[in-house]
C-alpha positions in Angstrom: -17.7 -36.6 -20.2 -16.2 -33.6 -19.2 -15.8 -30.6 -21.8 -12.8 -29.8 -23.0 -10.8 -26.8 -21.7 -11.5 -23.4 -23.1 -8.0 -21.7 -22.5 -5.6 -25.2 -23.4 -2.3 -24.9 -23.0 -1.0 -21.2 -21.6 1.5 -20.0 -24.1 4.1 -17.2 -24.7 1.0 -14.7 -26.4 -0.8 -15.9 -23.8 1.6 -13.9 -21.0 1.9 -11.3 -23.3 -1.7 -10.0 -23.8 -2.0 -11.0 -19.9 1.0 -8.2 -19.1 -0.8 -5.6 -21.8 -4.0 -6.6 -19.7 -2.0 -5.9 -16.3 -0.8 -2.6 -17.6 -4.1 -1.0 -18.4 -6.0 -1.9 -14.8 -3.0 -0.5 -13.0 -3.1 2.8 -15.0 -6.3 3.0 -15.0 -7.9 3.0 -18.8 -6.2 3.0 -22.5 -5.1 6.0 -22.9 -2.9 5.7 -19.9 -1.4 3.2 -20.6 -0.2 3.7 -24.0 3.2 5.4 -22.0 3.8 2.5 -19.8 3.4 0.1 -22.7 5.0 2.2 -25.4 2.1 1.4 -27.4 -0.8 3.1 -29.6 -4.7 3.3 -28.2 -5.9 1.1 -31.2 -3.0 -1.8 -30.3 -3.8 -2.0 -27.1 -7.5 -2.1 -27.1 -7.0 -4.9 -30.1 -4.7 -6.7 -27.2 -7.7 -6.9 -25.1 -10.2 -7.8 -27.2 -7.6 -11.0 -28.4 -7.3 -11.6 -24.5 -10.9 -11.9 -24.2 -11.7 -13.8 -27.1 -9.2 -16.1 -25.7 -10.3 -16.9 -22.3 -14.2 -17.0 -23.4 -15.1 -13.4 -21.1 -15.8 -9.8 -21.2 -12.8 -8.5 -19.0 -13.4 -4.4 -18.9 -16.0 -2.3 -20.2 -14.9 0.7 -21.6 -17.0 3.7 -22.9 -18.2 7.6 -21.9 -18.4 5.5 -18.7 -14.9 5.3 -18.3 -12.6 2.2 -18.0 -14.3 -0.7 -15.4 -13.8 -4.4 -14.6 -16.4 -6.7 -15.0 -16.3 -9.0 -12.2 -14.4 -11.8 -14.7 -12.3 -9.3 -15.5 -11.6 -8.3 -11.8 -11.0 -11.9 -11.1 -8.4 -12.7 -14.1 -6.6 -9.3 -13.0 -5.8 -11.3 -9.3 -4.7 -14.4 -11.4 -2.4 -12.7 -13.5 -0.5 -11.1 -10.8 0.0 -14.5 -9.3 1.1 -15.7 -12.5 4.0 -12.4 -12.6 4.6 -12.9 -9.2 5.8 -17.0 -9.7 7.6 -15.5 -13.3 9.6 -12.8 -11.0 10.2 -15.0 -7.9 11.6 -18.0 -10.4 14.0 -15.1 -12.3 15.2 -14.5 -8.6 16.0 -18.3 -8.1 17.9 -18.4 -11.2 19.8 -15.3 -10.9 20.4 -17.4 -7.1 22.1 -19.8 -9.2 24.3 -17.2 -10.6 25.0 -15.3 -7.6 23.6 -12.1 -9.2 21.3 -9.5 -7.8 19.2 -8.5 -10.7 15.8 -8.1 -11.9 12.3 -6.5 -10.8 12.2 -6.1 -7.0 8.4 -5.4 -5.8 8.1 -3.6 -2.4 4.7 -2.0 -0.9 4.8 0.7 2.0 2.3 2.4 3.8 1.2 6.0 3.4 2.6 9.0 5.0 6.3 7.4 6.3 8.8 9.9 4.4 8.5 13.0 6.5 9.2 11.0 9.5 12.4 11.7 10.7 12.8 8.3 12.3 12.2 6.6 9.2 15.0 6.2 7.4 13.8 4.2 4.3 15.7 6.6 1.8 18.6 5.9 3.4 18.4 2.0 2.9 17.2 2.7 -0.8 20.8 4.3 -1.0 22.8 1.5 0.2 20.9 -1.2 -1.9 21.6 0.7 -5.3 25.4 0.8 -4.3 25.1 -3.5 -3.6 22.7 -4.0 -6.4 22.3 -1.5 -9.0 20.6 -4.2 -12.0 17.6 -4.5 -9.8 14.7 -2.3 -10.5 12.9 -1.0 -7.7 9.0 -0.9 -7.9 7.1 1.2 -5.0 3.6 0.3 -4.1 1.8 2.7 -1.7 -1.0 0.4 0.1 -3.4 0.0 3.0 -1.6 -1.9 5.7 -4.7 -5.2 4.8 -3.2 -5.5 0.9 0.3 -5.1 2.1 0.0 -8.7 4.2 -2.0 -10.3 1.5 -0.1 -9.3 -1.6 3.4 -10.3 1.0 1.7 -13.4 1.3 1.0 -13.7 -2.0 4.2 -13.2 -3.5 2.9 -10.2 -5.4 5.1 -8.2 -3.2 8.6 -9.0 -2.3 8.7 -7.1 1.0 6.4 -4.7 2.7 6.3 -2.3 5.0 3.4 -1.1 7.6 2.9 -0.6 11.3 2.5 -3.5 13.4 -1.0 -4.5 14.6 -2.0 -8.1 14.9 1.3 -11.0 13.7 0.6 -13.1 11.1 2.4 -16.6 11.0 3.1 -16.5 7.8 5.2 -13.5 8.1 8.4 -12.3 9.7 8.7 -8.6 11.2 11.9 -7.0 11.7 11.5 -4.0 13.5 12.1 -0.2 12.1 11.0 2.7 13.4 8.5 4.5 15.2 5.7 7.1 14.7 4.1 9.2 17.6 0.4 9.6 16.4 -2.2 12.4 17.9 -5.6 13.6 17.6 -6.3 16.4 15.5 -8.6 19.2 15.0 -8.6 22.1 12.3 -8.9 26.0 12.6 -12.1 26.1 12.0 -13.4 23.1 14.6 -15.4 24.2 17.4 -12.9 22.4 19.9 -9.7 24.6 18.2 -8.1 26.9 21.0 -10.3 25.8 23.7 -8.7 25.0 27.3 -10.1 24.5 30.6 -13.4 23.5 31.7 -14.4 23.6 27.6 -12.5 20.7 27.2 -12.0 17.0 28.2 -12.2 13.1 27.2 -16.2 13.5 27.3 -16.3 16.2 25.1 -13.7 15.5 22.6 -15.6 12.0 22.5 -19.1 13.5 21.6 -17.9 15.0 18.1 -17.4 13.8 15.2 -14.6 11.0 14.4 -12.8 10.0 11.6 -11.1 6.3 11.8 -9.5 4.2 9.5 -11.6 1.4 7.8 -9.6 -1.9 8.5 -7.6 -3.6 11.2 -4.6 -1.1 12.2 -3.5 0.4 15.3 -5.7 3.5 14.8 -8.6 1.1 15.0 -7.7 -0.5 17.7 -6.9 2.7 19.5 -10.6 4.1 18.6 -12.2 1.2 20.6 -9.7 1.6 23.7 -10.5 5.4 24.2 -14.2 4.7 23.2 -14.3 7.1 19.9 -17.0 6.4 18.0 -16.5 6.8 13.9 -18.7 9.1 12.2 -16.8 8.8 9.1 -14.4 6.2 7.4 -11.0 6.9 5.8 -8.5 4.4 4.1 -5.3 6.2 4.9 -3.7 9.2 6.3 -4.3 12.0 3.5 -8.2 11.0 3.6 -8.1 11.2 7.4 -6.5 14.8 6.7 -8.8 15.9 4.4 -12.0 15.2 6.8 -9.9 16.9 9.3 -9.4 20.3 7.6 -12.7 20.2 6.6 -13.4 21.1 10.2 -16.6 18.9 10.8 -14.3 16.2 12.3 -11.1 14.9 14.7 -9.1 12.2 13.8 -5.4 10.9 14.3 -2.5 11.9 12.2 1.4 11.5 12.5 2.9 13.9 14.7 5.1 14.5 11.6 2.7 14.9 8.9 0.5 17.0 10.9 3.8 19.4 11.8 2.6 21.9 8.9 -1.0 22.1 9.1 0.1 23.4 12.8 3.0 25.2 12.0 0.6 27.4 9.5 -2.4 27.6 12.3 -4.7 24.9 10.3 -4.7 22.2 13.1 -3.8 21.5 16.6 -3.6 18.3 18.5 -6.5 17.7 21.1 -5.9 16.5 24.6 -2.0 15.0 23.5 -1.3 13.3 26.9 -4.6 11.1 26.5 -5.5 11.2 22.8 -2.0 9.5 21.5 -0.3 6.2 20.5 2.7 5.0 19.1 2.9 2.6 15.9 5.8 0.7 15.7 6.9 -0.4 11.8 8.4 -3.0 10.7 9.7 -4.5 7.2 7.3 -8.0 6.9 8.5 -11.2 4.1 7.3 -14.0 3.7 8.1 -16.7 6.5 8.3 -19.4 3.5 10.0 -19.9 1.1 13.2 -18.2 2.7 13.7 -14.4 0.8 16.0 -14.7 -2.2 19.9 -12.6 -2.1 17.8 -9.9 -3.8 15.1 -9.3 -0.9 17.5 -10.1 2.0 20.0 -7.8 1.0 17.1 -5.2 1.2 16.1 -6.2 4.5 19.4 -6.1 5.5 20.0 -2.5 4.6 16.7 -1.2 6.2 17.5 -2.9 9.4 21.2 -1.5 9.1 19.8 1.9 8.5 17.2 2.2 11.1 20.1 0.7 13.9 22.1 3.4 13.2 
C-alpha cells in the first residue's frame, strides 16, 4: 500500500511560508530580506523552519557560511515559482473577465540594452503606465538561456533578448538592433597597433573572452574561429576581463563608447571582428498573452516603429 502523503492538502499557510521562502533566495539570506518582507530576522527564520518541518526537508543552510540551498531546497525554490506564476497568470484571467489591467506584470531583459540609442524600452515603459497605471512592473535582468525558460515557464510574462536560435514555443516581435565589436584595453599588447602588427591571425592567437551559453556571441566566436580562453555570463563580466588587459572580447558598440571615449579600450579590426544582434520581445506562443501583456507588446513594438 502506498504511504500516505507527507505535504496533504496545500493550504492558504502553505502559500504564505512558500512566498516568505521565495523572498529570502531572491535577496539572498535573512537579513535581506527582512525589507522586502517588512518583517523581523527571528520571524522569518521561524517561517522557514515551519516550511521545512512542513514538507519533511532541510531547504537552506544558513550559518558563518552564509545563506545556501540544499539541493531540496533548490528544487522547491523552482516549484514555488511555478506555483506564483499559475497564482499571477489566473489574477490576469480574472481581471480578463473584468476588462481591467491590473496586478503584478513580470518581465526579464537582457544586460546592457539602456545605453543603446536604438532601444527604446523606456519609451514603451512610458506609454504602458499612461494605459495601465494598477499594474506593477517587475524587472528581471537575465542571461538570454533563463529568459526562454522562465518565458516558457510562465515565471516571466514577456522577455526580452537578442535573437539566436527560434523556439516554437515562442513568438518574437522584432525591436532593435545592437552593432557589437571586438575589444581591447589600454593596457593590451594589441592596443594602438596598425599595420603589419596586426591581422585576423594575430588577433586570433590571444586570449578570448566568450559568453558561456547559446547566443549570437557564441556563435560568432566559432565563425571567425576565436578560441575562448575565458568564460563570461554577460556583458559587464566580458568588460571586466577586457580592462583587465590579459584579454579581447565583444562588447556593444554603445557600452563600450566610454571606456574609448576615456582611452581604456578600442575596437580591434571593426570591419572583420563585428556582428549585429537583432532583439526582439519573446511570449509565450500558448496560451494567447492576457490585455495586460499584449498591451505591453504593443507599446514596445509601437515605440521601436517610430
Amino acid at each position: 500500500m502506498a504511504g500516505k502523503a507527507l505535504l496533504g492538502n496545500v493550504t492558504d499557510n502553505d502559500l504564505r511560508l512558500l512566498r516568505v521562502f521565495r523572498a529570502v533566495v531572491q535577496c539572498g539570506g535573512f537579513s535581506a530580506a527582512e525589507l522586502e518582507l517588512n518583517i523581523n530576522r527571528s520571524t522569518i527564520s521561524r517561517h522557514i523552519k515551519d516550511l521545512e518541518t512542513r514538507l519533511g526537508v532541510t531547504l537552506c543552510r544558513r550559518g558563518r557560511g552564509g545563506f545556501a540551498l540544499t539541493p531540496e531546497g533548490e528544487q522547491v525554490f523552482a516549484s514555488a515559482a511555478k506555483i506564483t506564476a499559475a497564482m499571477e497568470e489566473f489574477q490576469h484571467d480574472v481581471d480578463e473577465l473584468h476588462q481591467r489591467l491590473t496586478g503584478p506584470l513580470s518581465i526579464a531583459i537582457f544586460d546592457k540594452t539602456a545605453s543603446n540609442p536604438d532601444c527604446r524600452i523606456y519609451r514603451a515603459f512610458a506609454a504602458f503606465d499612461q494605459q495601465a497605471p494598477e499594474v506593477r512592473p517587475e524587472i528581471h535582468v537575465e542571461p538570454i538561456n533563463a529568459i526562454e525558460r522562465g518565458v516558457m515557464e510562465g515565471r516571466f510574462q514577456l522577455g526580452i533578448i537578442p535573437n539566436h536560435r527560434p523556439s516554437a514555443s515562442l513568438n518574437y516581435y522584432p525591436l532593435f538592433e545592437e552593432q557589437m565589436l571586438l575589444y581591447c584595453a589600454s593596457t593590451h599588447p594589441l592596443f594602438g597597433a596598425t599595420g603589419d602588427a596586426i591581422n585576423a591571425d594575430i588577433v586570433r592567437q590571444k586570449r578570448y573572452v566568450g559568453i558561456g551559453f547559446h547566443s549570437p556571441n557564441m556563435e560568432t566566436t566559432h565563425l571567425l574561429g576565436l578560441q575562448r580562453h575565458a568564460t563570461a555570463h554577460d556583458q559587464e563580466a566580458v568588460a571586466h576581463l577586457v580592462l583587465s588587459g590579459r584579454y579581447v572580447g565583444f562588447l556593444p558598440e554603445h557600452y563600450a563608447e566610454g571606456f574609448v571615449a576615456r582611452g581604456m579600450m578600442q575596437p580591434l579590426l571593426p570591419q572583420l571582428y563585428q556582428y549585429v544582434c537583432q532583439f526582439s520581445a519573446i511570449v509565450r506562443h500558448a496560451p494567447p498573452p492576457s490585455r495586460v501583456v499584449q498591451t505591453l507588446l504593443d507599446a514596445l513594438v509601437t515605440a521601436h516603429s517610430q
